[in-house]
MDTraj code that builds the backbone (N, CA, C; nanometers):
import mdtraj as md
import numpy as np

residues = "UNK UNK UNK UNK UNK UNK UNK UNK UNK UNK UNK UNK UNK UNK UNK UNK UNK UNK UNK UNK UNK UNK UNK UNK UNK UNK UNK UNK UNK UNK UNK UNK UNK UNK UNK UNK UNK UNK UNK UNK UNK UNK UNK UNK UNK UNK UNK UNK UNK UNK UNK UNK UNK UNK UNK UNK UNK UNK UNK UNK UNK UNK UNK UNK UNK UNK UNK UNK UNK UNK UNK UNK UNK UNK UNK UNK UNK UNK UNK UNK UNK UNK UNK UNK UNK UNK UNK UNK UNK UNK UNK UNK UNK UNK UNK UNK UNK UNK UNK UNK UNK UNK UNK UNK UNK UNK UNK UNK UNK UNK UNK UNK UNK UNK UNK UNK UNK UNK UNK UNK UNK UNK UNK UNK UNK UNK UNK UNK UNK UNK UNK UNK UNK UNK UNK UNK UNK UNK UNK UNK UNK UNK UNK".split()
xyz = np.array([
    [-1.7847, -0.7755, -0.6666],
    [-1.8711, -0.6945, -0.5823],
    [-1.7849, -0.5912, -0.5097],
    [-1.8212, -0.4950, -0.4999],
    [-1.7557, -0.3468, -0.4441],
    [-1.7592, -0.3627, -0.2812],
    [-1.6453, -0.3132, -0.2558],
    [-1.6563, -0.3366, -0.1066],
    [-1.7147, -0.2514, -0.0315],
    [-1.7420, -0.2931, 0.0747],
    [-1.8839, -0.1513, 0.1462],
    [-1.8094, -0.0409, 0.1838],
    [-1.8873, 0.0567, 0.2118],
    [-1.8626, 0.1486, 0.2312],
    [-1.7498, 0.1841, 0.3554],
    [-1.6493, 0.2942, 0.4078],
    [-1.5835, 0.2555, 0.5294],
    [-1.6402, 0.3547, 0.5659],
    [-1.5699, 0.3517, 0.7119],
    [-1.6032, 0.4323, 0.8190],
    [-1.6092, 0.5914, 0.8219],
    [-1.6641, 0.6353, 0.8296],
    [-1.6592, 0.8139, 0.7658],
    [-1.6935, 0.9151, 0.9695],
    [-1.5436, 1.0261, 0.9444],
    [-1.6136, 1.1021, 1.0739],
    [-1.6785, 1.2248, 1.0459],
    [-1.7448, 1.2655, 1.1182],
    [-1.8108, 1.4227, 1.1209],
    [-1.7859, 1.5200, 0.9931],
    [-1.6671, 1.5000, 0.9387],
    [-1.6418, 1.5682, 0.8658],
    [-1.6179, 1.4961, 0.6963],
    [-1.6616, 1.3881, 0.7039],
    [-1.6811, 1.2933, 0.6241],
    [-1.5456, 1.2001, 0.5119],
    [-1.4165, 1.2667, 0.6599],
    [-1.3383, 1.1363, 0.5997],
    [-1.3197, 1.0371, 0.6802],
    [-1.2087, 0.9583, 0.5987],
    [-1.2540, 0.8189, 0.6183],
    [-1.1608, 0.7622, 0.7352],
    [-1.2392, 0.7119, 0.8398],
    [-1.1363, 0.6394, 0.9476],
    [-1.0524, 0.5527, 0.9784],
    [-0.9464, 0.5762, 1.0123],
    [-0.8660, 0.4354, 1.0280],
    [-0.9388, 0.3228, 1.0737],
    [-0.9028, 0.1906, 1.0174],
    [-0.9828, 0.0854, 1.0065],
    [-1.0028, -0.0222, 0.9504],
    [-0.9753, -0.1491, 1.0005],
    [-0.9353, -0.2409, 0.9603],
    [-1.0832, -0.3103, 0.8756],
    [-1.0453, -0.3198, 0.7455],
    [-1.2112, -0.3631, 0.7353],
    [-1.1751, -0.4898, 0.6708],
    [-1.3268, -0.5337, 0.7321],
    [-1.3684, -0.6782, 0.7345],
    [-1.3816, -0.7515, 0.6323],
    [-1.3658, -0.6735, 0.4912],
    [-1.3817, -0.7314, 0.3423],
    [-1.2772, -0.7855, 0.3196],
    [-1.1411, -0.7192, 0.3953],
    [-1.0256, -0.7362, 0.3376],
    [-0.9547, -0.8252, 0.4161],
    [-0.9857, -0.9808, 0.3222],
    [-0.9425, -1.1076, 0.4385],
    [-0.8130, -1.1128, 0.4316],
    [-0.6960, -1.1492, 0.5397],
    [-0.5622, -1.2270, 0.5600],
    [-0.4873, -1.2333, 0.4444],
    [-0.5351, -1.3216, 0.3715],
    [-0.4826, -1.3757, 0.2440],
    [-0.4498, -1.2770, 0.1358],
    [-0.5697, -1.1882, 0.1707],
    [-0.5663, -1.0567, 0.0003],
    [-0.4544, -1.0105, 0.0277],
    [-0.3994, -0.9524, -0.1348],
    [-0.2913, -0.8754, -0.1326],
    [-0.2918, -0.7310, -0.1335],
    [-0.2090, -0.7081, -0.0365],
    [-0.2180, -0.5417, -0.0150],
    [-0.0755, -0.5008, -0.1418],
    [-0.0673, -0.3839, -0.1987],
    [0.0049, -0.3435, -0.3445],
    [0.0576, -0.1927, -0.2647],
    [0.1572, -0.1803, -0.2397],
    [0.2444, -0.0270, -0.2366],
    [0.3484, -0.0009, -0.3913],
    [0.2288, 0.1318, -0.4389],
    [0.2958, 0.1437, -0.5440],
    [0.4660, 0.2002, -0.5669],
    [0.5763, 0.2064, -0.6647],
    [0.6901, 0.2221, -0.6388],
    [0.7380, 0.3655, -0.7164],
    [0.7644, 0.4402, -0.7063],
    [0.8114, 0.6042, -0.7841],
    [0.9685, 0.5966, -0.7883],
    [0.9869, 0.6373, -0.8573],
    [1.1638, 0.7047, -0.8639],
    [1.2032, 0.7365, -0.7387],
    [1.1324, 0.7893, -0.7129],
    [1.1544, 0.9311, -0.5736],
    [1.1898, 0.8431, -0.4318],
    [1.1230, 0.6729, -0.4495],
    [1.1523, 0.5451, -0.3573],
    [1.3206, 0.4743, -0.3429],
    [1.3731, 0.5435, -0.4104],
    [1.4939, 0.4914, -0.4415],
    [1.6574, 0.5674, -0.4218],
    [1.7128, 0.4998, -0.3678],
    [1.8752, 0.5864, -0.3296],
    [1.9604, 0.4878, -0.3731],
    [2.0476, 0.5328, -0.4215],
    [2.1631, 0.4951, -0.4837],
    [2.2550, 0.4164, -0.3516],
    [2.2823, 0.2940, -0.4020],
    [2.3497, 0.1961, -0.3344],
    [2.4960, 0.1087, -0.4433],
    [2.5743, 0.1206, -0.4384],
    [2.6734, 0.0644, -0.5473],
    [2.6837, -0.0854, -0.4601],
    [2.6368, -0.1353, -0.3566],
    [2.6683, -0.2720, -0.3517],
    [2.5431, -0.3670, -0.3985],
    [2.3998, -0.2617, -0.4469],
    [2.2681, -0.3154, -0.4502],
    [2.2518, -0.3725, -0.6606],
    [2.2418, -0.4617, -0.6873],
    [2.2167, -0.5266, -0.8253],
    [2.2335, -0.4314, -0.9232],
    [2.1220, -0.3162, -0.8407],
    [2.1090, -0.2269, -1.0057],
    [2.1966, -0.1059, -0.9771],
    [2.2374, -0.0868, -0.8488],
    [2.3007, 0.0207, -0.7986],
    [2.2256, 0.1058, -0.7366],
    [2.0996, 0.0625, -0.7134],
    [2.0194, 0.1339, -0.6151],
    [1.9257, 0.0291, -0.5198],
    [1.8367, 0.0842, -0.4304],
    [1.8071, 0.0248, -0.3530],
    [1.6244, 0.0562, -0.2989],
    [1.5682, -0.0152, -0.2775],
    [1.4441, 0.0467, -0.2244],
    [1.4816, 0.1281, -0.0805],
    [1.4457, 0.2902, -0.0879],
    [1.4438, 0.3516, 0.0632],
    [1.2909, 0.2969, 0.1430],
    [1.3226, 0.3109, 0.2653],
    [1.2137, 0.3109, 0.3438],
    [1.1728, 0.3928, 0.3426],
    [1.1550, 0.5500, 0.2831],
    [1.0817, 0.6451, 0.2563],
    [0.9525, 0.5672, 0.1530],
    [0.9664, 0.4584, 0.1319],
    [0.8880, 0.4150, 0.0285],
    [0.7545, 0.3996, 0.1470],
    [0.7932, 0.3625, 0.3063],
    [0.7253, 0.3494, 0.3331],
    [0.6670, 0.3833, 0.4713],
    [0.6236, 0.5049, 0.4209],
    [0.5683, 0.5870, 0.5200],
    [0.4145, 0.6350, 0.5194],
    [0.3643, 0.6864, 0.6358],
    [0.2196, 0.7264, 0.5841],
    [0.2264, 0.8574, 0.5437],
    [0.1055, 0.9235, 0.4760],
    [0.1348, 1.0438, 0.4332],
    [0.0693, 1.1018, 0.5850],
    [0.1140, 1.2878, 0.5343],
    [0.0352, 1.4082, 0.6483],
    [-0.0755, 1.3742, 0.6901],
    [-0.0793, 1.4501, 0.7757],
    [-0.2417, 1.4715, 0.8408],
    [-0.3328, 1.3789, 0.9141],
    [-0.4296, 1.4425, 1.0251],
    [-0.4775, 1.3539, 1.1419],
    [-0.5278, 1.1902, 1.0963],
    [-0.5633, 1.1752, 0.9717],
    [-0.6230, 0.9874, 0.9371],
    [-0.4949, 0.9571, 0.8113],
    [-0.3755, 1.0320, 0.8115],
    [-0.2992, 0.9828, 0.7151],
    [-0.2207, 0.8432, 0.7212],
    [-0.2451, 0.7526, 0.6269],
    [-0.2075, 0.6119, 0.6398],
    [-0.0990, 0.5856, 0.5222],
    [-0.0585, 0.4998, 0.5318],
    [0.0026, 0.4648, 0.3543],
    [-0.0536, 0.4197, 0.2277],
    [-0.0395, 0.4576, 0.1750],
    [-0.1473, 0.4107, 0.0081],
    [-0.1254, 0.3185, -0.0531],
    [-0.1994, 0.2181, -0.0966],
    [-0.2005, 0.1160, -0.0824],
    [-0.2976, 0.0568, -0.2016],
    [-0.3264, -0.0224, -0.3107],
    [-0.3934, -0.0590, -0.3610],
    [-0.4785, -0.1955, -0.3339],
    [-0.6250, -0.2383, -0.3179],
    [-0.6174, -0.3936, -0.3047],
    [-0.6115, -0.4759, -0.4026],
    [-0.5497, -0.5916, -0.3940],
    [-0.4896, -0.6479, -0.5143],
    [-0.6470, -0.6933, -0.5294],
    [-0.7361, -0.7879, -0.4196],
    [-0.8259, -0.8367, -0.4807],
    [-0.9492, -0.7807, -0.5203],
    [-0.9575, -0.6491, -0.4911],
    [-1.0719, -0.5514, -0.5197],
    [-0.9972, -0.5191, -0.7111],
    [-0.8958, -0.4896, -0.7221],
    [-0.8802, -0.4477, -0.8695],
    [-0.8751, -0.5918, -0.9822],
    [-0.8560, -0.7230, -0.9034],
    [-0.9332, -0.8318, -1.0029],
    [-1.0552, -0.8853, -1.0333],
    [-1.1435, -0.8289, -0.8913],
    [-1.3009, -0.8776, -0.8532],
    [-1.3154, -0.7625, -1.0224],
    [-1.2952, -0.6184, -1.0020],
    [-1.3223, -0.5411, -1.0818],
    [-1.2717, -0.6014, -1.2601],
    [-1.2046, -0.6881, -1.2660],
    [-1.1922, -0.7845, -1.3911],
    [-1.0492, -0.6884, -1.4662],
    [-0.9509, -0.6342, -1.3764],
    [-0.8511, -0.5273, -1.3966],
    [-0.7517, -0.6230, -1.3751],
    [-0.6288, -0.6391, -1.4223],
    [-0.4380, -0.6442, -1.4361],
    [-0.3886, -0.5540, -1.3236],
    [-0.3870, -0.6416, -1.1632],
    [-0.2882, -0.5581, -1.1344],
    [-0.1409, -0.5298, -1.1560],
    [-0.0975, -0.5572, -1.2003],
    [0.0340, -0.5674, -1.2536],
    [0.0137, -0.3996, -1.3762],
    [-0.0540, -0.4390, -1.4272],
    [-0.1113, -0.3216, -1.5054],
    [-0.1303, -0.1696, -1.4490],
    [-0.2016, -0.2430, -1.3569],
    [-0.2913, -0.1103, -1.2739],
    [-0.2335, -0.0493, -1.1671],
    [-0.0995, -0.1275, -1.1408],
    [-0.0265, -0.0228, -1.0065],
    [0.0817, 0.0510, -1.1059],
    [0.1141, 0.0483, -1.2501],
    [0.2233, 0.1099, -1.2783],
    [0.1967, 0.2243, -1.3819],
    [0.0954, 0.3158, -1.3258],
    [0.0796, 0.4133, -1.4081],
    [0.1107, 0.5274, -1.3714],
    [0.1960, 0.6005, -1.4660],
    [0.3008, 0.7349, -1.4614],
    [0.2546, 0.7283, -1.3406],
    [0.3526, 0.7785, -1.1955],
    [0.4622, 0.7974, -1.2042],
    [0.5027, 0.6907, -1.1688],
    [0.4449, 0.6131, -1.1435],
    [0.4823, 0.4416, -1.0499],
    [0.5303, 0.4009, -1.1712],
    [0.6502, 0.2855, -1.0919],
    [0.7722, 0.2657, -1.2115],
    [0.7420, 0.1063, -1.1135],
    [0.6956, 0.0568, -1.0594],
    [0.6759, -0.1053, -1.0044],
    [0.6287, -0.1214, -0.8718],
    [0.6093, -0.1954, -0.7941],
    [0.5289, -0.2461, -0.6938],
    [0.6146, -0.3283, -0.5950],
    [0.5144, -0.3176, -0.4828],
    [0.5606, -0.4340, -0.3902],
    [0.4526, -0.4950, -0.3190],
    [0.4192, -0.6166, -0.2736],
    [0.3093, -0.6813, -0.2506],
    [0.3047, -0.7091, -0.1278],
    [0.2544, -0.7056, -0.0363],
    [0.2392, -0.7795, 0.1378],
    [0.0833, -0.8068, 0.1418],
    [0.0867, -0.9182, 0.2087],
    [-0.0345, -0.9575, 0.2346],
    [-0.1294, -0.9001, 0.3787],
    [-0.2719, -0.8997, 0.3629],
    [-0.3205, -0.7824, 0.5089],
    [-0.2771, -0.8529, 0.6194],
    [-0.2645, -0.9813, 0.6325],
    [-0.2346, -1.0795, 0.7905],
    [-0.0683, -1.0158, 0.7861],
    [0.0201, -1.0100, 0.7047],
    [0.1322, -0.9991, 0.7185],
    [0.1455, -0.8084, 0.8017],
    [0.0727, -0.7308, 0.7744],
    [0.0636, -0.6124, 0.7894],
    [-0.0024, -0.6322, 0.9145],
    [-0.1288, -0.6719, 0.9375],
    [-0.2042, -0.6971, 1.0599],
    [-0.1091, -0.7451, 1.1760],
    [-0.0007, -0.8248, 1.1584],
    [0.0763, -0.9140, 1.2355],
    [0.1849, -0.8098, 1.2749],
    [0.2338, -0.6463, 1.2067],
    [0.2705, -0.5700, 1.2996],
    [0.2531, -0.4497, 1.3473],
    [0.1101, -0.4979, 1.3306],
    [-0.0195, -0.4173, 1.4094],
    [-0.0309, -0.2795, 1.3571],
    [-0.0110, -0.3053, 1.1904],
    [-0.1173, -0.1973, 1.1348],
    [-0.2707, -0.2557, 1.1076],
    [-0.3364, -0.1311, 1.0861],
    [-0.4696, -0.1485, 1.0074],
    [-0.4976, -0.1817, 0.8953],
    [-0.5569, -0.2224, 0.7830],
    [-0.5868, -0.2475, 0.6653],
    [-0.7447, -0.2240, 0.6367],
    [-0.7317, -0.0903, 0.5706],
    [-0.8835, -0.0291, 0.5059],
    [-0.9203, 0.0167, 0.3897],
    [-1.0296, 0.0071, 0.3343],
    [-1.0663, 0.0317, 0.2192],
    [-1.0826, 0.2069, 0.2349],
    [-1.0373, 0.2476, 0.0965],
    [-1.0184, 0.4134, 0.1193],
    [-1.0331, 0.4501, -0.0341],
    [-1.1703, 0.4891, -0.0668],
    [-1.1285, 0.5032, -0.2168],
    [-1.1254, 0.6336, -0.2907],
    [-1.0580, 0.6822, -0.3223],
    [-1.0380, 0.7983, -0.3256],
    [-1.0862, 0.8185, -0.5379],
    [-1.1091, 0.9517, -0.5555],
    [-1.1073, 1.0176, -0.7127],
    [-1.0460, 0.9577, -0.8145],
    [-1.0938, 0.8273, -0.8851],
    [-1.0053, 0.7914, -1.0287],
    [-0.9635, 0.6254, -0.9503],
    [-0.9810, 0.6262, -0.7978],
    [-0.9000, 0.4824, -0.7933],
    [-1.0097, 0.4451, -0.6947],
    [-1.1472, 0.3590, -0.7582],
    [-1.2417, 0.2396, -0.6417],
    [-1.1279, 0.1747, -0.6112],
    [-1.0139, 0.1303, -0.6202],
    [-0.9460, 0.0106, -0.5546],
    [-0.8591, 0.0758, -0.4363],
    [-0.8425, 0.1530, -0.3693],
    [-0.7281, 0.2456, -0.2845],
    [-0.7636, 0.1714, -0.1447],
    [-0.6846, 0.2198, -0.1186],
    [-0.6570, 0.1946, 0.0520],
    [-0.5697, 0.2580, 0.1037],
    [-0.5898, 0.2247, 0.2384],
    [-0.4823, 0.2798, 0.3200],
    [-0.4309, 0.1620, 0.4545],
    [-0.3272, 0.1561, 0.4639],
    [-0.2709, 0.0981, 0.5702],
    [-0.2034, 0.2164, 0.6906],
    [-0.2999, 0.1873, 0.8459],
    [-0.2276, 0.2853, 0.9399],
    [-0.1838, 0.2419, 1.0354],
    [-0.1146, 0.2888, 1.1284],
    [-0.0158, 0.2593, 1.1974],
    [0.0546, 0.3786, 1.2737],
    [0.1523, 0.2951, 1.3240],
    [0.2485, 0.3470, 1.3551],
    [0.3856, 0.3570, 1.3171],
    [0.4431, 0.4589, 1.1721],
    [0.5548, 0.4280, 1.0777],
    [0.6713, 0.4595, 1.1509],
    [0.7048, 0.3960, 1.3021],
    [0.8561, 0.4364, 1.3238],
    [0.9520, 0.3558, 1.1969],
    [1.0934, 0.3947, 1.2548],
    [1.1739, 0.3542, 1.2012],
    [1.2031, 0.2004, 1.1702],
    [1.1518, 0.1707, 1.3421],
    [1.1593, 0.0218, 1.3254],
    [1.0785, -0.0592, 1.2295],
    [0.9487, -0.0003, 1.2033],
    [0.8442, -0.0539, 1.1638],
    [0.8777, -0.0415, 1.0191],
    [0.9275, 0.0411, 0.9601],
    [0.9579, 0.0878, 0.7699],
    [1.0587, -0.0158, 0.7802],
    [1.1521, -0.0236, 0.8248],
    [1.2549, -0.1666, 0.8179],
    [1.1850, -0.3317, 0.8079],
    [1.0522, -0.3536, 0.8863],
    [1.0417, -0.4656, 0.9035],
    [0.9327, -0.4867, 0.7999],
    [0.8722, -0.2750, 0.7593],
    [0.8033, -0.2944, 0.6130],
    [0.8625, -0.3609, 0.4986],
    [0.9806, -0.3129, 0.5075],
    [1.0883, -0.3507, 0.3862],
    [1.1064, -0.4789, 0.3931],
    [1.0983, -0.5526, 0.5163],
    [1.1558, -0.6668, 0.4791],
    [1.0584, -0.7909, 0.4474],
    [0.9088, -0.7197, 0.4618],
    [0.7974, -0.7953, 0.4635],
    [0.7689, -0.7477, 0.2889],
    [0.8051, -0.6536, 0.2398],
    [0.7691, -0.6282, 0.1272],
    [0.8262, -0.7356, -0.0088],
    [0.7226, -0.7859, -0.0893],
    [0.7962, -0.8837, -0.1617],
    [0.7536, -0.8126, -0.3465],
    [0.8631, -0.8546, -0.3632],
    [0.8360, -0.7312, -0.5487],
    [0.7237, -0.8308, -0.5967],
    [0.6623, -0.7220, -0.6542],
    [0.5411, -0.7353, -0.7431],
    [0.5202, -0.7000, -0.8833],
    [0.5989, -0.6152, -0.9368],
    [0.6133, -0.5307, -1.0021],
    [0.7526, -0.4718, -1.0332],
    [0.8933, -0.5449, -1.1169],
    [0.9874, -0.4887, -1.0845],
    [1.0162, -0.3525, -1.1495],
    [1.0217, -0.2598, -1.0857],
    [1.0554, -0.1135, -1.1247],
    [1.1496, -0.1303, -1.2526],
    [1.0860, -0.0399, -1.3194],
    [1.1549, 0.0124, -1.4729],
    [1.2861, 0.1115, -1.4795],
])
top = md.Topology()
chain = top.add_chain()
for i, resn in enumerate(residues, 1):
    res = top.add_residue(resn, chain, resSeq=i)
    for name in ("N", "CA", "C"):
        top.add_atom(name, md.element.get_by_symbol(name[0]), res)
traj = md.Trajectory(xyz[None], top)
């Protein structure tokens, strides 16, 4: 079942907002790009996930993008499948209580080509992309 509709302002986008479909447990999916990555020679592969991975984008309701893991299986979809298409090269998984717990939002946001999107908002200081990173668990190991 499709999750309801979210919150829409005056101008008919969508508001930050923690919605109520999206219980504790579900998995929230940040997809992974090339462009996420800096070269580290003490890191396995010789690189490293940046915390640029995790930021929100521009503009007044800009959040981070985000897929829901359990909205793209209700839909009978592979996420594993479904977060790694051009340009996404792998994933990382946090759960919404784990995100909720440092007091971002978790909302349904579905944007052109993706019913499953979201957005997680907040507040992306520095501190907060660090404790993203460290809450982030691979899902998807980059190619």
């Amino acid at each position: 079942m499709p999750l309801a509709s979210p919150p829409l302002d005056k101008n008919g986008d969508v508001v930050p907002h923690d919605h109520p479909e999206i219980l504790d447990a579900h998995g929230v999916l940040r997809r992974i790009s090339p462009y996420h990555f800096v070269k580290d020679e003490k890191a396995p592969a010789g690189r490293r996930l940046s915390s640029l991975a995790f930021q929100a984008s521009s503009g007044e309701n800009g959040g981070m993008s985000v897929d829901l893991e359990n909205s793209i299986l209700e839909a009978g979809h592979d996420p594993r499948q479904y977060v790694v298409q051009p340009p996404f090269i792998g994933a990382v998984r946090f759960t919404a209580k784990g995100l909720r717990n440092l007091g971002f939002k978790v909302g349904y946001h579905p944007v052109p080509g993706n019913d499953h999107h979201g957005e997680v908002w907040g507040e992306f200081t520095s501190a907060k992309k660090k404790q993203l990173m460290a809450l982030a668990v691979s899902y998807v190991e980059p190619t």
